[in-house]
ZAMARGU-4260 file (C-alpha; in steps of 0.2 Angstrom, whole numbers, plus 5000, padded with zeros to 4 digits):
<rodrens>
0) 6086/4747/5789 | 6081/4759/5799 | 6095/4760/5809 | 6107/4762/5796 | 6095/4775/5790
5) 6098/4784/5806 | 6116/4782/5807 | 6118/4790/5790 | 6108/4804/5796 | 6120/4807/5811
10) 6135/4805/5801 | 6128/4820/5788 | 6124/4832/5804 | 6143/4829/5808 | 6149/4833/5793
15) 6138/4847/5791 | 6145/4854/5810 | 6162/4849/5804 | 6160/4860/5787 | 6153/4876/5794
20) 6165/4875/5809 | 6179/4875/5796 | 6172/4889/5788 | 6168/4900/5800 | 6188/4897/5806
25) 6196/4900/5791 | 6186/4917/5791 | 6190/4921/5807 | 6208/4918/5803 | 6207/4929/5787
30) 6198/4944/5796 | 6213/4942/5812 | 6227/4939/5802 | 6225/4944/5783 | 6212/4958/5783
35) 6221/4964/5801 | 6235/4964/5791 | 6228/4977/5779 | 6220/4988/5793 | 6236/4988/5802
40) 6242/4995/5786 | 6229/5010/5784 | 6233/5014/5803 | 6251/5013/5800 | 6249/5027/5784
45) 6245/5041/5801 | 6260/5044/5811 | 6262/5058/5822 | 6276/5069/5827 | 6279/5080/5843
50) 6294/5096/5841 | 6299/5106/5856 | 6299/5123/5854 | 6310/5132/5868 | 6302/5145/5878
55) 6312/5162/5881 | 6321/5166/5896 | 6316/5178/5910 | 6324/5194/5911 | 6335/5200/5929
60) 6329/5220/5931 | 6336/5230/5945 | 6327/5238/5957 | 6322/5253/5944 | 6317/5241/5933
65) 6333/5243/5922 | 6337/5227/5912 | 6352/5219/5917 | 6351/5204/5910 | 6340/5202/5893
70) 6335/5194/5879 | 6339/5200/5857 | 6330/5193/5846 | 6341/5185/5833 | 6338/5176/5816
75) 6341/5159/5812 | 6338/5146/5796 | 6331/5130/5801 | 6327/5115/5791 | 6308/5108/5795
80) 6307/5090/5790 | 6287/5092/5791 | 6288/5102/5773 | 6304/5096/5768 | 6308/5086/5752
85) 6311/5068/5753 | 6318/5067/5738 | 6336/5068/5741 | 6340/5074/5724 | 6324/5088/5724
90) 6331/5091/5742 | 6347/5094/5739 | 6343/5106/5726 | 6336/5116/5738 | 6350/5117/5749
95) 6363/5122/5738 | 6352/5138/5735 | 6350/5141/5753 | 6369/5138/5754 | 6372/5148/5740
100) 6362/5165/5748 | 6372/5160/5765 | 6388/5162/5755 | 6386/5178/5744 | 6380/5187/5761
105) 6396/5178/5771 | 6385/5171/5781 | 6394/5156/5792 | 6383/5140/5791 | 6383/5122/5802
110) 6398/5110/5792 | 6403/5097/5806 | 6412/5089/5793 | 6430/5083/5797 | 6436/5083/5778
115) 6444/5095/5770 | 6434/5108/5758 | 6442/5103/5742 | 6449/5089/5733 | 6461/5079/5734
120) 6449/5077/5751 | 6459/5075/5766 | 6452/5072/5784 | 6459/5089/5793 | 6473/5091/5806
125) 6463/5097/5820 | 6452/5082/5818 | 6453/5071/5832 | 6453/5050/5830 | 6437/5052/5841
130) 6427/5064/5829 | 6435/5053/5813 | 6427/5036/5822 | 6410/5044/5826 | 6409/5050/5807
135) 6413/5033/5800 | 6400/5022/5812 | 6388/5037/5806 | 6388/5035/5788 | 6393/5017/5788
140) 6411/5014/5783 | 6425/5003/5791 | 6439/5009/5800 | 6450/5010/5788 | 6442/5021/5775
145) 6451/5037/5768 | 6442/5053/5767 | 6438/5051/5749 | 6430/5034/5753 | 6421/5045/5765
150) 6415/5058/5752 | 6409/5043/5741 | 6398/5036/5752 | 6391/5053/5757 | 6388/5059/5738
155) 6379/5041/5734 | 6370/5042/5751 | 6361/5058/5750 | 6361/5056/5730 | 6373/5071/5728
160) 6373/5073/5708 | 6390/5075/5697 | 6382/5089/5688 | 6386/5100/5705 | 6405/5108/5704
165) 6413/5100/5718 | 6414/5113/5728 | 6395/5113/5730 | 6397/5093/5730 | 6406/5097/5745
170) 6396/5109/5753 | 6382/5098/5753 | 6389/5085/5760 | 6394/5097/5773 | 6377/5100/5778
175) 6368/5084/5777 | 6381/5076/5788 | 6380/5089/5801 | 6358/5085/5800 | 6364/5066/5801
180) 6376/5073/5816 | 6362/5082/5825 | 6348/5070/5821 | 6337/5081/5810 | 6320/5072/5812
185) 6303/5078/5811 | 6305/5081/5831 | 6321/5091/5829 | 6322/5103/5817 | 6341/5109/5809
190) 6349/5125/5814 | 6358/5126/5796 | 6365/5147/5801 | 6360/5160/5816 | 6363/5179/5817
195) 6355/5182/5801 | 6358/5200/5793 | 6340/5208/5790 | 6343/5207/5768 | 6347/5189/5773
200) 6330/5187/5781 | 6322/5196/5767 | 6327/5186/5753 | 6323/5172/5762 | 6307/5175/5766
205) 6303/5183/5747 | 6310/5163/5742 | 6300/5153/5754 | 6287/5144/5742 | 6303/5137/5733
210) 6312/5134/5747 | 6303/5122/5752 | 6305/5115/5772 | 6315/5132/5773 | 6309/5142/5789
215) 6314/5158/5797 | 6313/5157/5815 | 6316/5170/5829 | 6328/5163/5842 | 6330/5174/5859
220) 6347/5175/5865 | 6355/5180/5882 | 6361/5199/5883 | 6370/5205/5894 | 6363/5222/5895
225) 6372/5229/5910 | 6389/5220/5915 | 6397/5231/5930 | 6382/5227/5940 | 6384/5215/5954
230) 6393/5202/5939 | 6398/5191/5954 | 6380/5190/5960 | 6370/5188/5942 | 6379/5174/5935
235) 6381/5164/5918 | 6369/5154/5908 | 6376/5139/5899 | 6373/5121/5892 | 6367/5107/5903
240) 6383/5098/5908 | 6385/5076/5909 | 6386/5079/5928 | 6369/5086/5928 | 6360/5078/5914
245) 6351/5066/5924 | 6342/5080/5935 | 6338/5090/5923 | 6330/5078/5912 | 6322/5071/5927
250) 6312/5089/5926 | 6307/5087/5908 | 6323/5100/5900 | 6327/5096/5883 | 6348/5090/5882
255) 6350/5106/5873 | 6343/5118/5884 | 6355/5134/5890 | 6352/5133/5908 | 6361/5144/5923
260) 6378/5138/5929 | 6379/5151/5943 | 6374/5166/5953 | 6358/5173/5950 | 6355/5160/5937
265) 6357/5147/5943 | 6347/5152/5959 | 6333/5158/5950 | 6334/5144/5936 | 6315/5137/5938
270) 6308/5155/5938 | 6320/5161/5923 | 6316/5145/5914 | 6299/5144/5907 | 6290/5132/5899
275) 6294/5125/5883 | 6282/5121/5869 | 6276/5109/5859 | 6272/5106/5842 | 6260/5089/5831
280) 6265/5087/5815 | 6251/5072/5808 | 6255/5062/5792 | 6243/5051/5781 | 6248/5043/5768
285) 6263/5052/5767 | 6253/5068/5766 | 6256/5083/5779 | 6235/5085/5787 | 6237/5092/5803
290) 6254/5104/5811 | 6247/5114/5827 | 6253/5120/5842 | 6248/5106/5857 | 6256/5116/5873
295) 6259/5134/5869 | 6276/5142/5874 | 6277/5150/5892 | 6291/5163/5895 | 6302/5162/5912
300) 6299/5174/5923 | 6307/5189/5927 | 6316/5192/5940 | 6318/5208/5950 | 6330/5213/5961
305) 6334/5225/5978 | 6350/5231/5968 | 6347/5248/5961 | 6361/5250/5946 | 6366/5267/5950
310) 6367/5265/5970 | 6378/5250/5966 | 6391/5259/5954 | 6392/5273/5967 | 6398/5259/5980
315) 6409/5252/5968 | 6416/5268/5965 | 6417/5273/5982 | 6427/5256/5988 | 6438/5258/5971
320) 6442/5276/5976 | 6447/5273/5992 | 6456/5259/5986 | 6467/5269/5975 | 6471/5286/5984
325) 6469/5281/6001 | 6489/5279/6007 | 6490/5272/6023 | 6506/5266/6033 | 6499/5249/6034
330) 6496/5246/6016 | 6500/5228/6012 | 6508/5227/5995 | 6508/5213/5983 | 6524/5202/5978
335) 6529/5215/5965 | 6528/5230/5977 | 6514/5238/5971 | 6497/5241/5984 | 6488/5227/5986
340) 6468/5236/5981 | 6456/5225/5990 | 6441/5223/6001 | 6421/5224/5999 | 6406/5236/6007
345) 6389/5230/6007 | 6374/5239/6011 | 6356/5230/6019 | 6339/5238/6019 | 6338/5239/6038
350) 6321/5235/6041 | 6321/5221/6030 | 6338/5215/6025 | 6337/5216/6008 | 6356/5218/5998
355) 6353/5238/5995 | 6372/5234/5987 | 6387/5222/5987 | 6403/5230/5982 | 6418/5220/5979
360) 6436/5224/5973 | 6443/5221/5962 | 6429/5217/5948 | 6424/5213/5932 | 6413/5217/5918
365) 6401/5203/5912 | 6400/5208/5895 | 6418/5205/5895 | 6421/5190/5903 | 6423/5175/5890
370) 6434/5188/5880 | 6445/5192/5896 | 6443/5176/5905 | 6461/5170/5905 | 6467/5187/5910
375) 6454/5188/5925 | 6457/5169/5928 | 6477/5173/5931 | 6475/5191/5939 | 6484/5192/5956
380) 6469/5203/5963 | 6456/5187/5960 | 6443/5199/5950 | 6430/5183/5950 | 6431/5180/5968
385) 6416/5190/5976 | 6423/5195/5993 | 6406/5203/6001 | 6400/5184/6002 | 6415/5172/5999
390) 6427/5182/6009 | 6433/5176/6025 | 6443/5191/6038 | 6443/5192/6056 | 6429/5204/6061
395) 6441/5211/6075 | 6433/5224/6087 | 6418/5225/6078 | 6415/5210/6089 | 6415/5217/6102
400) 6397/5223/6100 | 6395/5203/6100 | 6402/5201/6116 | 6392/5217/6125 | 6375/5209/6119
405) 6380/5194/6129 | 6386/5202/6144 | 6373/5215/6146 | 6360/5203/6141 | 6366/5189/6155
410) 6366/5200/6167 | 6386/5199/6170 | 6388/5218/6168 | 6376/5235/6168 | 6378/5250/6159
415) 6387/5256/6173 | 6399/5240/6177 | 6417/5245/6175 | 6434/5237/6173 | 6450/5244/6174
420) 6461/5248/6160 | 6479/5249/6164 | 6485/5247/6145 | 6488/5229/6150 | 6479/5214/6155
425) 6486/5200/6165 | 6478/5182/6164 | 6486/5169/6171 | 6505/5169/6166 | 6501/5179/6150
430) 6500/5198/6147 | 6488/5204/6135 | 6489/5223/6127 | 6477/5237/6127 | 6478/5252/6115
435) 6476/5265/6128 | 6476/5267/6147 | 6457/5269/6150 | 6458/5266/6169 | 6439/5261/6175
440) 6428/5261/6160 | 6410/5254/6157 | 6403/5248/6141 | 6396/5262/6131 | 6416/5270/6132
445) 6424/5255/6132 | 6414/5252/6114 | 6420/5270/6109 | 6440/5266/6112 | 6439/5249/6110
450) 6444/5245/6125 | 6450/5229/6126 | 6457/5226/6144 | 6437/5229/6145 | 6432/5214/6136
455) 6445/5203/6142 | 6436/5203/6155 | 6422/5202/6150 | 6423/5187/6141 | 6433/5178/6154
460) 6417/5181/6164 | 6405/5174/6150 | 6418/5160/6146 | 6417/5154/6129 | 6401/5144/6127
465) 6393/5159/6132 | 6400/5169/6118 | 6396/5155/6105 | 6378/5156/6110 | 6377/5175/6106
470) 6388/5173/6092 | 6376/5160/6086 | 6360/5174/6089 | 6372/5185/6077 | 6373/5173/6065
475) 6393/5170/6064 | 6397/5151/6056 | 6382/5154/6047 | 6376/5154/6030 | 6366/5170/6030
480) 6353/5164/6018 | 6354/5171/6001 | 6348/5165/5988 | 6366/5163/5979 | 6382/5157/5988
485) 6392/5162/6002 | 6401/5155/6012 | 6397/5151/6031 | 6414/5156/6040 | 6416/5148/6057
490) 6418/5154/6076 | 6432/5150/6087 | 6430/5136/6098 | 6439/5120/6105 | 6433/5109/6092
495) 6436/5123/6079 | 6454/5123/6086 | 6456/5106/6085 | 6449/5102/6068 | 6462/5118/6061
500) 6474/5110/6072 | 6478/5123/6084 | 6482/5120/6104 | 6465/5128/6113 | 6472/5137/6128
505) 6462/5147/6145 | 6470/5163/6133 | 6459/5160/6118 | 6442/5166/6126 | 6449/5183/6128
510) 6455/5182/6111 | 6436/5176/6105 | 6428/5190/6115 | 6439/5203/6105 | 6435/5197/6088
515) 6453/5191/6086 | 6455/5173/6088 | 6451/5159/6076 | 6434/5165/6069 | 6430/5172/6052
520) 6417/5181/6045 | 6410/5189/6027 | 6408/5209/6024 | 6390/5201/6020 | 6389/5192/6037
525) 6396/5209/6047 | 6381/5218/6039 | 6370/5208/6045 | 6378/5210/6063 | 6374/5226/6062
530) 6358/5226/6056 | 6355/5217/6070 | 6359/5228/6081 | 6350/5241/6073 | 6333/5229/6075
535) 6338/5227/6094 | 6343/5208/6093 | 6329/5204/6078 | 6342/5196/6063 | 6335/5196/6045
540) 6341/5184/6031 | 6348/5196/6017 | 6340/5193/6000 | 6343/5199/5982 | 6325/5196/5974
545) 6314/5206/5977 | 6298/5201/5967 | 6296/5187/5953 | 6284/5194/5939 | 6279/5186/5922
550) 6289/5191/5905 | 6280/5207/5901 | 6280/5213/5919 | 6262/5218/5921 | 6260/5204/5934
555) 6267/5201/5950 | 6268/5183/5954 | 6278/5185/5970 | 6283/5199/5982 | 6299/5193/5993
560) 6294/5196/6011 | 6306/5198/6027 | 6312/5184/6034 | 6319/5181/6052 | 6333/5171/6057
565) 6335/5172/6073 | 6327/5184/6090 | 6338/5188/6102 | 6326/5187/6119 | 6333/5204/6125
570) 6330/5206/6146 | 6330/5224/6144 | 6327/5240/6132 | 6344/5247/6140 | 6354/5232/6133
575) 6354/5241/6116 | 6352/5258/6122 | 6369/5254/6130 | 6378/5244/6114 | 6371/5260/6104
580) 6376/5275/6114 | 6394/5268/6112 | 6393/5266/6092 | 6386/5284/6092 | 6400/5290/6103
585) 6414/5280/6089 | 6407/5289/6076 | 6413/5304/6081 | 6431/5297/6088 | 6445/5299/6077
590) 6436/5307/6062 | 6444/5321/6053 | 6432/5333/6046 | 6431/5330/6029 | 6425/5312/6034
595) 6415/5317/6048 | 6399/5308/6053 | 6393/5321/6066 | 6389/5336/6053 | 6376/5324/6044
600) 6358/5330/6054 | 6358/5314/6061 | 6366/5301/6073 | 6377/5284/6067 | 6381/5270/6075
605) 6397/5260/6072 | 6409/5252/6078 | 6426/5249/6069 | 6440/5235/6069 | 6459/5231/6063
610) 6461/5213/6065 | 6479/5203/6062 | 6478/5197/6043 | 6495/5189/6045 | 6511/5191/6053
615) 6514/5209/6048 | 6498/5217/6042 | 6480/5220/6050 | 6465/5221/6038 | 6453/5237/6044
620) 6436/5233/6046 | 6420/5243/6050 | 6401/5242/6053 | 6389/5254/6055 | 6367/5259/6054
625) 6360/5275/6053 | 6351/5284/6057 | 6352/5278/6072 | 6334/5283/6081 | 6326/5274/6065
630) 6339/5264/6056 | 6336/5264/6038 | 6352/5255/6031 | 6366/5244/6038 | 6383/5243/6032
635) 6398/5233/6033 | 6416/5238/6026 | 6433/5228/6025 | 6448/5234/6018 | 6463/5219/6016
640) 6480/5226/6023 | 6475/5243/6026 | 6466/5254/6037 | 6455/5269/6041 | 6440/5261/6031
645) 6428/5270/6040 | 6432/5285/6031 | 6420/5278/6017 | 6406/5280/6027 | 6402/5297/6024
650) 6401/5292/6006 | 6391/5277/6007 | 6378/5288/6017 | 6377/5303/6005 | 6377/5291/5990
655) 6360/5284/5999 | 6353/5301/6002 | 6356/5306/5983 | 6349/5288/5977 | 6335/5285/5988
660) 6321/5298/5992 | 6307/5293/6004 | 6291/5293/6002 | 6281/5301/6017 | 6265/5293/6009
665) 6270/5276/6011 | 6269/5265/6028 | 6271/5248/6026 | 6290/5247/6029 | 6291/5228/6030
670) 6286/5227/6009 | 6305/5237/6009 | 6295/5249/5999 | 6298/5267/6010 | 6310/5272/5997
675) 6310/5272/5979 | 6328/5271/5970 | 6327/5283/5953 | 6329/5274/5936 | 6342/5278/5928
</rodrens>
């Protein structure tokens, strides 16, 4: 008996396990799956939203701090889903007002709509069977469906009432398919209309408590506020194209961010940029409780340049000039008979090598250039192409100076070494021509004439390896090293020959030593010959920024300091004291008096050049520093199928002295601060 006692006792305790382990499961099971349900829920009422609001691009200032390149503030409508109706019907109300307003002030708004604007609706003509098949899939119609099935399925979609005429039917179909098109979201807000007039704005604004979800914004646009200014150099802004998506992205740009496509622009882009914003919107319950600003905006950068406006319109107009009235008996004409009016100048900062200016002709004005674009596209002259970086020309005797560096500097010749000039030269089975019979003649005199039975001579002597290796010093083959594109040229060499596929012969390093062979070079890159020169064998890369500072320009974030390229390890002070004497004496050599650099209460150095340009015409060619005790500046010239190009020199320098005044005060000439342009 007892035992069964027992046994009973066991079997309650079981049960009474079993009944509160069953218990305790089926509440478990409500509180994870039933009452986690209904917690989910609550979370699930507060969503939150993130908007990116763009940030307003850097401005480009010359050297004066004149604004090329700016921004106007302009007015746009926008649709904010965070205040917006989501009653289609309330909604639409509200839009066919805002259209309404847009309308009576002829105010162009966003319709992407490819139907016609009245019944009997009709897609239209210049509707392409890409655009029709995207607006199908988008609003959920088959293939085959006509523009009035279209129209149906928009009016029912968005709720578009019959009381509405059908031409405001239609205009608000217009719209919501262009915010279906553009996914208008509360992270994207719609652009419904920009370039608002100020009444516009004003009624608007008066309106905006029954315009609900209605906002005004202020949108910055790009102005081209000075367009004859370096156009080549500055650039254009423009969207983010396929090819480039994925970088761009990759650095956090939204796909529709306006972004430099070239030039200064495009150099300068994470500068200019700035940093967008961004923007919470927080629902519960459907209720708007919290929009604030989670990143604030930060403005690009603005970018100052070494280009002062005014000095650069005089070089333009001093090359243009030239071009025009200059006649020469060399002047290469163009297929039509007419003068052919090209060439560049450019102008370096000689103690630091910054672009003082960059000439090019012929040009264009930026302001103009989608309007002309064709016109400039088709022109024989090639307005877009900048020749002061992109152009390639023989540098002709002008390397000459090249060639001295190397023999002085080797210690093949002296000051004092002559050759003799009997107006020809004989190397092996070849005769070579000289301009004039200059019997024995050293360096300095043989730079003055341009000798060149002189530096035949020479660079047989140095072979061509040599003259590659100073070339190199000098920078020819090179990119130079601005911040926006040039081209690199080349030098003549064997392999150079070979790749252009052109038989090397013992004659071609005679031809290398005088500048006429196979090698090419930019108006920029002869500058910077000289200014080498001028810095005794010291070569600095030329730059068009001179300082980055915030938006409102009270701050400085970065000052552009010298650079240098490459340092010629001169033997002796007489190796430039030679190669200069002979520049100072061709400054006075075949100068009529109205161009005369010998009346100027100073000494220059140059050295000019007219390489073969083809068959029948030479290009003219110049270089040049002055003043030549404490150079200040460095030039370069070329003229295309013309000649006497040096007798811009004058010009260029009494364009610097009215320009630039120097300040006695200042001493720190490697900030490129001793002279201060005037603003215009």
């Amino acid at each position: 008996m007892r035992d069964t006692l027992d046994y009973v006792k066991i079997l309650l305790s079981v049960l009474l396990v079993l009944a509160c382990t069953s218990f305790c499961a089926v509440r478990l099971m409500k509180i994870q799956v039933v009452e986690s349900q209904n917690y989910q829920k609550d979370v699930s009422t507060q969503s939150s939203y993130i908007q990116k609001i763009p940030a307003t691009r850097g401005e480009i200032i010359d050297a004066a701090g004149n604004v090329l390149i700016g921004n106007h503030v302009t007015y746009a409508v926008m649709i904010d889903e965070a205040n917006f109706p989501s009653d289609y019907q309330k909604a639409n109300e509200i839009l066919l007002r805002l259209l309404q307003i847009l309308s009576d002030a002829e105010v162009e708004w966003e319709d992407t709509l490819p139907i016609s604007l009245n019944a009997p609706y009709r897609f239209r003509m210049d509707a392409s069977e890409e655009e029709l098949s995207r607006m199908k899939e988008m609003i959920h119609v088959n293939a085959y469906a006509t523009a009035e099935n279209c129209m149906d399925v928009l009016f029912e979609n968005f709720e578009i009432s019959e009381s509405y005429t059908p031409r405001q039917r239609r205009m608000i179909a217009g719209l919501r398919y262009a915010m279906l098109q553009y996914d208008f979201s509360l992270s994207n807000q719609f652009q419904v209309a920009e370039e608002l007039p100020m009444d516009v704005v004003t009624e608007l604004s008066q309106l905006s408590m029954q315009l609900q979800g209605v906002v005004i914004s202020q949108i910055p646009e790009r102005r081209i506020e000075i367009g004859d200014v370096i156009p080549h150099e500055i650039g254009m802004t423009g969207p983010i194209y396929a090819e480039n998506a994925e970088e761009y992205k990759e650095k956090g740009y939204s796909m529709d961010a306006i972004v430099g496509i070239s030039g200064i622009e495009k150099a300068m882009e994470d500068e200019l940029q700035g940093k967008e914003g961004t923007r919470k919107i927080t629902f519960e319950k459907g209720e708007l409780i919290s929009d604030e600003m989670t990143e604030p905006v930060i403005c690009g950068n603005t970018v100052k340049l070494t280009i002062n406006s005014e000095f650069q319109r005089g070089l333009q107009e001093i090359l243009e000039k030239f071009l025009k009235d200059f006649e020469g008996y060399n002047m290469k004409k163009d297929e039509d008979g007419s003068k052919i009016n090209n060439g560049a100048l450019v102008v370096l900062d000689a103690k630091t090598g910054a672009v003082l200016g960059e000439a090019t002709a012929p040009s264009y004005d930026l302001k103009f250039y989608s309007e002309n674009y064709e016109e400039l596209l088709n022109d024989s002259g090639q307005p877009l192409f900048n020749r002061a970086t992109m152009g390639l020309y023989r540098p002709g005797s002008t390397f000459k100076t090249i060639t001295a560096t190397a023999g002085l500097n080797e210690g093949i010749v002296t000051g004092d070494t002559t050759f003799f000039c009997g107006q020809t030269y004989q190397y092996y089975d070849v005769t070579y021509s000289c301009t004039g019979y200059h019997r024995n003649i050293a360096v300095s005199r043989a730079l003055m004439v341009s000798c060149n039975s002189y530096f035949y001579e020479l660079a047989r002597m140095l072979n061509i390896d040599k003259i590659v290796e100073y070339a190199n010093y000098y920078g020819i083959g090179q990119n130079t090293g601005i911040e926006t594109r040039d081209s690199a040229g080349y030098m003549a060499t064997p392999a150079k020959y070979q790749e252009l596929g052109i038989e090397w012969t013992a004659g071609q390093v005679l031809q290398a030593g005088i500048g006429n062979g196979e090698t090419m070079v930019t108006p920029l890159q002869l500058a910077c010959v000289a200014n080498t020169i001028a810095n005794e064998g010291v070569r600095y890369e030329p730059y068009l920024i001179d300082s980055i500072w915030d938006y409102s320009q009270k701050k400085c974030v970065r000052k552009t300091k010298p650079t240098v390229a490459s340092r010629i390890d001169v033997d002796s002070d007489s190796v430039y004291e030679t190669i200069e004497h002979g520049m100072i004496l061709a400054s006075g050599n075949g100068f009529p008096s109205k161009y005369s650099l010998r009346n100027l209460g100073y000494d220059v150095a140059i050295k000019t050049g007219t390489p073969q340009s083809d068959s029948h015409y030479q290009d003219s060619v110049f270089i040049g520093y002055a003043p030549a005790d404490d150079p200040e500046i460095a030039f370069a010239g070329v003229v295309e199928g013309g000649e006497y190009s040096k007798y811009m020199i004058r010009s260029i320098l009494e364009l610097y002295e009215e320009i630039y005044k120097t300040d006695p005060d200042e001493t720190d000439s490697t900030e490129a601060e001793t002279r201060k342009p005037k603003k215009n």
